[in-house]
C-alpha positions in Angstrom: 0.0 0.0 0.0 1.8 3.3 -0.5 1.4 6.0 1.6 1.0 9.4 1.0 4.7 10.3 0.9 4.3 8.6 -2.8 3.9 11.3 -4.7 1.0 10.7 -7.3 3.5 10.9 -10.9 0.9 12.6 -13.5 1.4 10.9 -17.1 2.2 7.7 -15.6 0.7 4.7 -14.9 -2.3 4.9 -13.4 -3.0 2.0 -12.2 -1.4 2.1 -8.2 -2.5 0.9 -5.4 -4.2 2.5 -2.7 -3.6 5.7 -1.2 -4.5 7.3 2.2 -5.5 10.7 2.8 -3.2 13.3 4.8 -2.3 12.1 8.1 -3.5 15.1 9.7 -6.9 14.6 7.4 -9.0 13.4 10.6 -8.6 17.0 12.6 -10.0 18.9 9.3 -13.1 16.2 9.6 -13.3 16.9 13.2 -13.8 20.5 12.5 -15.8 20.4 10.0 -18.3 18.2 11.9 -17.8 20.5 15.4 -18.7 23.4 13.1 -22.5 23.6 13.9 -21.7 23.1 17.7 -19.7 25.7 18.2 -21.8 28.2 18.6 -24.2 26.4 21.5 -21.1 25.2 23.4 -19.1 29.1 23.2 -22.5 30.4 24.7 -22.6 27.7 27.3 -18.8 28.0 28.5 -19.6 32.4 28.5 -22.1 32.6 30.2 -21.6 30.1 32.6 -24.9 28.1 32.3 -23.1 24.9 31.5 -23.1 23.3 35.0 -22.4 19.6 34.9 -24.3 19.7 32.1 -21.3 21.2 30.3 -19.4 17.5 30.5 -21.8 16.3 27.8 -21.3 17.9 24.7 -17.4 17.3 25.5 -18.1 13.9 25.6 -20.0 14.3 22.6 -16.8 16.0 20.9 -14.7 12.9 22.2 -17.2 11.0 19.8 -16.4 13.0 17.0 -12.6 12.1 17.6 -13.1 8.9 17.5 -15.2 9.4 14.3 -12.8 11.0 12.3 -10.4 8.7 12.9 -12.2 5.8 11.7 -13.1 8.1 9.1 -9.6 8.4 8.6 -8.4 4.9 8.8 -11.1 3.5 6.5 -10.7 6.3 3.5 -9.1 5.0 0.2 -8.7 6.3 -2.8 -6.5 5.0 -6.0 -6.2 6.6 -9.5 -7.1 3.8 -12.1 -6.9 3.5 -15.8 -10.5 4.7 -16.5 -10.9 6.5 -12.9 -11.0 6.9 -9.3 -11.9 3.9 -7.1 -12.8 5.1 -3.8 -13.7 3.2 -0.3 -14.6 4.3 2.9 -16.6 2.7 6.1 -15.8 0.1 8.3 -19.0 -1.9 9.3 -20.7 -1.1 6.3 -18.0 -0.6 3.4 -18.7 1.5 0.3 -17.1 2.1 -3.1 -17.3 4.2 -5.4 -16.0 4.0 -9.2 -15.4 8.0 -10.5 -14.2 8.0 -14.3 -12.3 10.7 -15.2 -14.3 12.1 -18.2 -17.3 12.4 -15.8 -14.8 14.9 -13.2 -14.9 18.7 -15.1 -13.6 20.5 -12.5 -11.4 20.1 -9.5 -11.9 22.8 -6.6 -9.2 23.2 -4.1 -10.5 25.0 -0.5 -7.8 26.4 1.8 -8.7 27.7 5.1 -5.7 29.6 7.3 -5.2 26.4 9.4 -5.1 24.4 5.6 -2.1 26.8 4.5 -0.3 26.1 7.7 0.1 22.7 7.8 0.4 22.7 3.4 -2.9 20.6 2.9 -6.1 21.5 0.8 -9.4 20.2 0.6 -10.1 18.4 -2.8 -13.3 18.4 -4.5 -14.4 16.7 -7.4 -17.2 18.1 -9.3 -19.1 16.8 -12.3 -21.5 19.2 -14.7 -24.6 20.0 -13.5 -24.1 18.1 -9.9 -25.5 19.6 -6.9 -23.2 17.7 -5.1 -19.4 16.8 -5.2 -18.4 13.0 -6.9 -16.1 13.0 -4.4 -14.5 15.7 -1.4 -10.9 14.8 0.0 -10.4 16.2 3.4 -7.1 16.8 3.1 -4.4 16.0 0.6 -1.4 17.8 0.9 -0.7 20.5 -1.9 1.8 18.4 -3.9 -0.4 15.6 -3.8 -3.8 17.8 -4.7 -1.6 19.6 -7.8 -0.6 16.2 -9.0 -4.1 14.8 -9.0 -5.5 18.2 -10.9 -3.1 17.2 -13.7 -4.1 13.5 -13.7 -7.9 14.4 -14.1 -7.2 16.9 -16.8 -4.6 14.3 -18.5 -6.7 11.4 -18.5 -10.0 13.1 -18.9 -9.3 14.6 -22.1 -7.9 11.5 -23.4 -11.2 9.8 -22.7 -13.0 12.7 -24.0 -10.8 12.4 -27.0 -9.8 15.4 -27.0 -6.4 14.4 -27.6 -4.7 11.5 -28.1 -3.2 9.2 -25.4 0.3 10.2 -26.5 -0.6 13.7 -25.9 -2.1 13.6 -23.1 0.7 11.9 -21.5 3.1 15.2 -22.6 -0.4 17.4 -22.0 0.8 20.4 -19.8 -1.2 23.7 -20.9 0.4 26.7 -19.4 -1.7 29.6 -17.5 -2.6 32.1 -20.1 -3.3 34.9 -16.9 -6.8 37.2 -18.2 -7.3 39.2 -14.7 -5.0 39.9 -11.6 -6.6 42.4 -9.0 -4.4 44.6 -7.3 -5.2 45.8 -3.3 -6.7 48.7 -4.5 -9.0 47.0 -6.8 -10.0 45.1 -4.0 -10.4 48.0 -1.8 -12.8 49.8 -5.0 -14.9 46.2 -4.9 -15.7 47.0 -0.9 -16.7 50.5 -1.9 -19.0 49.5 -4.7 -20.8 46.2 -3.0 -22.6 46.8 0.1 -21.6 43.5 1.8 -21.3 45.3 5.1 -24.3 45.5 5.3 -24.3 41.2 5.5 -22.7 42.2 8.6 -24.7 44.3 10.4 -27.5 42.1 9.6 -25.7 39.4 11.3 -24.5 41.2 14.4 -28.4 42.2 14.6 -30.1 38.9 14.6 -27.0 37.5 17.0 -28.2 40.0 19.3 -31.4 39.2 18.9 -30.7 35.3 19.7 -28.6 35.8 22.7 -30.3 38.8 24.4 -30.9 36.7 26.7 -27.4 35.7 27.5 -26.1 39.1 27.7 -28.5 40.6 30.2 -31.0 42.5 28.1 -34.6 40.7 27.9 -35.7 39.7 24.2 -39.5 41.2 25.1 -37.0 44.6 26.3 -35.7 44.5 22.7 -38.8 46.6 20.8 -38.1 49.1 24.2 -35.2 50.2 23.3 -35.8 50.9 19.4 -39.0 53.0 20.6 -36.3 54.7 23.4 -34.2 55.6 20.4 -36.6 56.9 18.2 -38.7 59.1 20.8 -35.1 60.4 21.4 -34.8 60.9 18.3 -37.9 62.4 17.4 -37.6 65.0 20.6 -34.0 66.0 18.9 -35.8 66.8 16.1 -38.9 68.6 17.3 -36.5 71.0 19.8 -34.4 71.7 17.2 -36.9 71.9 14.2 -36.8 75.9 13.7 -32.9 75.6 13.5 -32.2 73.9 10.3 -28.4 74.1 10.4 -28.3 72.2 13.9 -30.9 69.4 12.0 -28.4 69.3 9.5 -25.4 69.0 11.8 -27.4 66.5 13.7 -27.9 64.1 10.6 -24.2 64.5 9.2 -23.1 63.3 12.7 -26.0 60.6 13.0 -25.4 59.3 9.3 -22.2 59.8 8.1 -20.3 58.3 10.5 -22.9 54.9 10.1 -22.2 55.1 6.4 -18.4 55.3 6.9 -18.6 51.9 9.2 -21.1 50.3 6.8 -18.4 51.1 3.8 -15.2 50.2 5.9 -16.8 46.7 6.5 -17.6 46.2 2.9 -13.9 46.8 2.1 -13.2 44.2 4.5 -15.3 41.6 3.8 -13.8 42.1 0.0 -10.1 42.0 0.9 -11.0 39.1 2.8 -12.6 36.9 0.0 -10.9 38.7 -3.1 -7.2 39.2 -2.2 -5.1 38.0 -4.7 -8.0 37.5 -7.3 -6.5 36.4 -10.5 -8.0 34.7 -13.3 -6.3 32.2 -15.7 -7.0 30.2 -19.0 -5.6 26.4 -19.1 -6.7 25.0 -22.0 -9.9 24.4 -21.7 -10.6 25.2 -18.0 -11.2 28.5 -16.1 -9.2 28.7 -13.3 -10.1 30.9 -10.2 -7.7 31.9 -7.3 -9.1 34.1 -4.1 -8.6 34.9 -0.3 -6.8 36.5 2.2 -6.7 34.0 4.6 -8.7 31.3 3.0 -7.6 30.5 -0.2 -9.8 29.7 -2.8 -9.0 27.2 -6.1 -12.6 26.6 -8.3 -12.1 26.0 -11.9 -14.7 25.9 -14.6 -15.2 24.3 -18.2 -15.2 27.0 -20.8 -17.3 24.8 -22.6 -19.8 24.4 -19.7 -20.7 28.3 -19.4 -24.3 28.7 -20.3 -24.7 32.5 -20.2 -21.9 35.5 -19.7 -23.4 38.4 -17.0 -22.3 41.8 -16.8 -23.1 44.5 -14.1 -22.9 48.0 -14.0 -24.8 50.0 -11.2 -23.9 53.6 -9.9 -21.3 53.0 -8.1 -19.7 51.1 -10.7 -20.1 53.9 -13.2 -19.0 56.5 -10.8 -15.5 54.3 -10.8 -15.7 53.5 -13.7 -15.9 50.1 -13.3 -18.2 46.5 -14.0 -18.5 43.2 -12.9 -18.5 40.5 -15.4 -20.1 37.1 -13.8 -21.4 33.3 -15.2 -23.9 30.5 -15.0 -22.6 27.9 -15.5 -23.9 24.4 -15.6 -21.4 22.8 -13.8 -22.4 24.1 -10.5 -25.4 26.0 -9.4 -25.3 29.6 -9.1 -25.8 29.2 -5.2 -22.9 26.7 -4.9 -20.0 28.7 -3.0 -18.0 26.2 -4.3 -18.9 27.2 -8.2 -16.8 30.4 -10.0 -19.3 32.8 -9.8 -17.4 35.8 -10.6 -14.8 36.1 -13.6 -14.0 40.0 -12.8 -15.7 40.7 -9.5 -14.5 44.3 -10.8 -12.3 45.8 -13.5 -12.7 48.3 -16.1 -15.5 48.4 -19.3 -12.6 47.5 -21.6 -11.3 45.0 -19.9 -14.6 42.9 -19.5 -15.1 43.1 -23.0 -11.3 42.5 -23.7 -12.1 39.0 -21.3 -15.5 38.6 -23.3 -14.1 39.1 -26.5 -10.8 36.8 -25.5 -12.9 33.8 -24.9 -15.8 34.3 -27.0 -13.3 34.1 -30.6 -16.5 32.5 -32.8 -18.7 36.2 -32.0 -18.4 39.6 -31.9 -18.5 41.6 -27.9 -20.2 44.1 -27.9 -22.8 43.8 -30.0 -21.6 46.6 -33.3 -25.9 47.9 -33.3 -28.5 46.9 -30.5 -32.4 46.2 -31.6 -34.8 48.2 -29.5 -38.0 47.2 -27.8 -41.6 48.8 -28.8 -41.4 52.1 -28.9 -44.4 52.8 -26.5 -42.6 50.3 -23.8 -42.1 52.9 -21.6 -45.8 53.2 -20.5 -45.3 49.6 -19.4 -42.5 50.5 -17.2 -44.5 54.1 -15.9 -47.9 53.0 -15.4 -48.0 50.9 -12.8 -45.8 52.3 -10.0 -47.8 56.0 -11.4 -50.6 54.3 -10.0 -49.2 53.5 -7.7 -48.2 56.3 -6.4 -51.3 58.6 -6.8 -53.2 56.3 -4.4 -50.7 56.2 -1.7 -50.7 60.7 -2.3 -54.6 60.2 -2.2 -54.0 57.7 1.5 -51.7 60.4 2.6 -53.5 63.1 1.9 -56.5 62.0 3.7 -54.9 61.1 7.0 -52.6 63.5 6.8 -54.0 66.7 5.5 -52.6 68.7 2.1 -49.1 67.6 2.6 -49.7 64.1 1.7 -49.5 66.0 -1.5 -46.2 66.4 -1.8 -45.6 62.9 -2.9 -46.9 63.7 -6.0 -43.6 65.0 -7.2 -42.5 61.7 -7.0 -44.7 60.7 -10.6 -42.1 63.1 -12.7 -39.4 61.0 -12.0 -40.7 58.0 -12.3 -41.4 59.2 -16.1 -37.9 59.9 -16.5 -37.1 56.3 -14.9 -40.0 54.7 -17.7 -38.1 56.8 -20.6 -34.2 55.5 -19.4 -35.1 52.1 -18.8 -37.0 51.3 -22.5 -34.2 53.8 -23.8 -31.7 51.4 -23.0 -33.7 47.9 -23.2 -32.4 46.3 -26.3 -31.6 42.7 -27.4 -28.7 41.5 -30.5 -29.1 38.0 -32.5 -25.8 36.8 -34.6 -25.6 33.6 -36.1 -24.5 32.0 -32.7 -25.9 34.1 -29.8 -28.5 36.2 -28.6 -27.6 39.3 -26.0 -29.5 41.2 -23.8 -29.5 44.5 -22.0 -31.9 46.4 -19.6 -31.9 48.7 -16.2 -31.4 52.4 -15.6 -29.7 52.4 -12.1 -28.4 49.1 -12.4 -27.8 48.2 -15.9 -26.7 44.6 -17.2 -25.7 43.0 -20.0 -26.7 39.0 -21.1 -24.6 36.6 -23.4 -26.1 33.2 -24.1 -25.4 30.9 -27.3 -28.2 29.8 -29.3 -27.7 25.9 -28.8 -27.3 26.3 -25.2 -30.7 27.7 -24.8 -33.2 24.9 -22.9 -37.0 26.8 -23.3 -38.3 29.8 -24.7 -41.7 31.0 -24.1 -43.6 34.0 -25.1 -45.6 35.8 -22.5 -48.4 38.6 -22.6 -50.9 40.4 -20.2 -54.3 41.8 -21.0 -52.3 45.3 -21.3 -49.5 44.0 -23.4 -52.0 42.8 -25.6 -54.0 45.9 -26.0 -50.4 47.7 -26.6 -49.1 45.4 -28.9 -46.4 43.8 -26.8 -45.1 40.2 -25.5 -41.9 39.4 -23.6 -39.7 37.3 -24.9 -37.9 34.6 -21.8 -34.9 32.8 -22.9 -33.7 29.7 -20.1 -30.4 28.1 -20.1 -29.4 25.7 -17.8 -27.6 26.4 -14.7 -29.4 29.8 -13.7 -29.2 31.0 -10.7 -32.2 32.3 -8.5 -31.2 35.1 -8.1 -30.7 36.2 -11.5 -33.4 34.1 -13.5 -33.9 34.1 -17.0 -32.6 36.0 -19.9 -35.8 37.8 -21.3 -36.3 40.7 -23.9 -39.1 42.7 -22.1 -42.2 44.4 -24.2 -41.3 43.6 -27.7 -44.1 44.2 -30.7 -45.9 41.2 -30.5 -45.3 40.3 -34.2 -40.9 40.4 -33.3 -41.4 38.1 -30.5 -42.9 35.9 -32.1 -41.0 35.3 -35.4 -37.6 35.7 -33.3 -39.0 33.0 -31.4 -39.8 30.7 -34.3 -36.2 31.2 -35.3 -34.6 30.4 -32.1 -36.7 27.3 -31.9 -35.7 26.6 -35.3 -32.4 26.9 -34.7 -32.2 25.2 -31.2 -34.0 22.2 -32.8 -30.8 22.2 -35.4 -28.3 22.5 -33.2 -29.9 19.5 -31.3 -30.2 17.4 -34.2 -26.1 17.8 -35.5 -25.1 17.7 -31.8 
């Protein structure tokens, strides 16, 4: 049996015996499983509750030792001809039998304790899979490299790709496409609002443990009607005196934004330090972290639709975000690649675009427009809208509930920018999509990769003459849904959709 001293040799033959994780692989398993009691047993050992009570959830985590050291002992793994053989379990014993051309990417996970001690967690992930084929917990780094190159070597030989010859040779260097400096990162913190995630969380901890820290949950709603009859006697002392409201609100907000912002910048040099973005062959290859250090690699080939964001702030810097779905991971995997340029400048997302899209043309050279009467669409109902909450307003609160009527003006100017700058563009091979006002975004999809289309109209479409045009790949995310081409005239949606039909059907019949 060898151990894993033997370095796995890429190239050679595969066919070894069995191999053992890292010897230190049980402690990363114990960690991971302590992870969702950590929390219970930190707020038992604070606040002193525990009581001899406190010796059962260490004998609990004695368990877990003795878990992950079976686990430990009984995991095996060996690189075959055709694949991976894997075994694990003691009483009841498992294998499972991984071929190479069914493993697209593999997803190295460093944490700060990982980089210490050299190791990484490996994870093998096939297209379209919610789940891993297969997650090592840990190899060491040497090994983890060596097995990245074996799956690539072997898979495209299977594949036939290339040739076994070749693939035996088959060593693709990085082409680099994106390195983010610090002050990149720093922009990225300044444009996302991810502090915000924190603030959110330090809320709703306080809210679970008010207990723990002395302050009644029921004592909670108190204290926010406390602040805000503070805050509303500031106000009504110092209404006549407009610059001491001002002063007031400067001191109040800015310093809340400034904290908000710094913790965004954080949070971003945390997850994006070091971001850099390579081409190998036919793999995407995405690095990340400050202190844990992130590997995730995706097929080019496997990229369903190409995103890119631009809101305010990114304008303001001059920046956008260029993002995928890709179908071999969900777009709410955190182990997928989610973002190809979390932030770098218009030309150099289309440069990236127009790099690794060689069969089109990015951007589109003309953009088709929607109906030309779309922007009643987008002004008519919030316009409603509005005018009843003014007429609400008005009624309980006397003549200056009016003065949210001056809201209507600018949601016409919102109507006219956003069907100003709706648009689709259809080449030979894709279909791209654009829409927003604040928060504009651009869509990239090939033809044969689409899944449905459907065309869809309400009773005042109809009676305008419009349908909206929905476009589904596979391997969208939630959050983002489906590529559509809003309030078209009803006679362009549907002959475009008869020819992307017509042309999905083709592609699926030479494919």
């Amino acid at each position: 049996m060898s151990t894993p001293s033997d370095p796995i040799v890429p190239g050679a033959d595969a066919a070894g015996d069995d191999r053992r994780l890292h010897p230190l692989s049980w402690l990363f398993v114990l960690l991971q499983q302590l992870r969702s009691f950590a929390v219970p047993l930190v707020v038992l050992v604070a606040t002193g509750r525990g009581g001899p009570a406190l010796g059962l959830p260490l004998v609990g985590v004695a368990g877990l030792v003795v878990v992950s050291l079976i686990q430990y002992v009984s995991y095996r793994y060996r690189a075959g001809v055709d694949g991976f053989v894997i075994t694990s379990g003691v009483l009841q014993r498992t294998r499972r039998d991984i071929p190479y051309e069914r493993i697209h990417t593999v997803n190295l996970h460093q944490s700060l304790l990982h980089r210490i001690f050299d190791v990484t967690e490996v994870r093998l992930e096939s297209a379209g899979g919610k789940e891993a084929e297969a997650v090592m917990r840990v190899l060491s780094m040497a090994d983890a490299r060596a097995l990245e190159q074996l799956v690539r070597e072997r898979g495209a030989a299977c594949r036939d790709e290339v040739t076994e010859t070749a693939a035996a040779t088959l060593d693709p260097a990085d082409t680099r496409l994106l390195a983010l400096g610090t002050m990149d990162v720093v922009r990225l913190g300044l444009i996302s609002n991810r502090g915000m995630v924190v603030v959110a969380a330090v809320a709703g901890a306080s809210w679970q443990f008010a207990d723990d820290v002395g302050v009644a949950r029921d004592d909670v709603p108190g204290l926010a009607r406390d602040w805000f009859r503070l805050v509303r006697d500031v106000a009504s002392t110092y209404t006549h005196d407009a610059m001491t409201m001002a002063i007031v609100a400067i001191l109040i907000l800015v310093p809340a934004l400034i904290l908000v912002r710094a913790l965004s910048v954080l949070l971003a040099l945390l997850q994006y330090h070091g971001f850099t973005l390579s081409e190998t062959g036919r793999q995407l290859r995405v690095e990340r972290g400050l202190l844990s250090r992130v590997r995730n690699q995706v097929p080019k080939r496997r990229i369903q639709v190409w995103r890119i964001d631009e809101t305010l702030l990114h304008r303001w810097f001059g920046r956008q975000a260029l993002r995928v779905d890709s179908a071999a991971g969900s777009g709410d995997d955190e182990h997928a690649v989610r973002y190809l340029a979390p932030v770098a400048t218009p030309v150099t997302v289309n440069g990236i675009v127009g790099h690794l899209r060689t069969d089109d043309v990015w951007p589109p050279a003309a953009w088709q427009s929607i109906h030309p009467r779309a922007w009643r669409r987008y002004f008519i109902a919030p316009a409603v809208m509005t005018i009843i909450a003014t007429a609400i307003l008005t009624w309980v609160e006397g003549p200056v509930g009016l003065l949210t009527i001056v809201v209507v003006p600018l949601l016409w100017m919102r109507a006219r920018a956003l069907a100003r700058f709706a648009g689709y563009a259809v080449t030979d091979r894709t279909i791209a999509v654009r829409g927003g006002w604040w928060h504009r975004s651009w869509g990239l999809a090939e033809i044969r990769k689409l899944q449905t289309l459907r065309v869809t109209a309400s009773p005042f479409d109809r009676r305008l003459g419009m349908a909206t045009l929905w476009l589904d790949t596979a391997g969208a995310s939630a959050g983002d849904g489906v590529l559509r081409i809003p309030y078209m005239p009803t006679a362009e949606a549907k002959r475009l959709y008869a020819e992307l039909t017509q042309r999905m059907t083709a592609a699926t019949t030479t494919s």
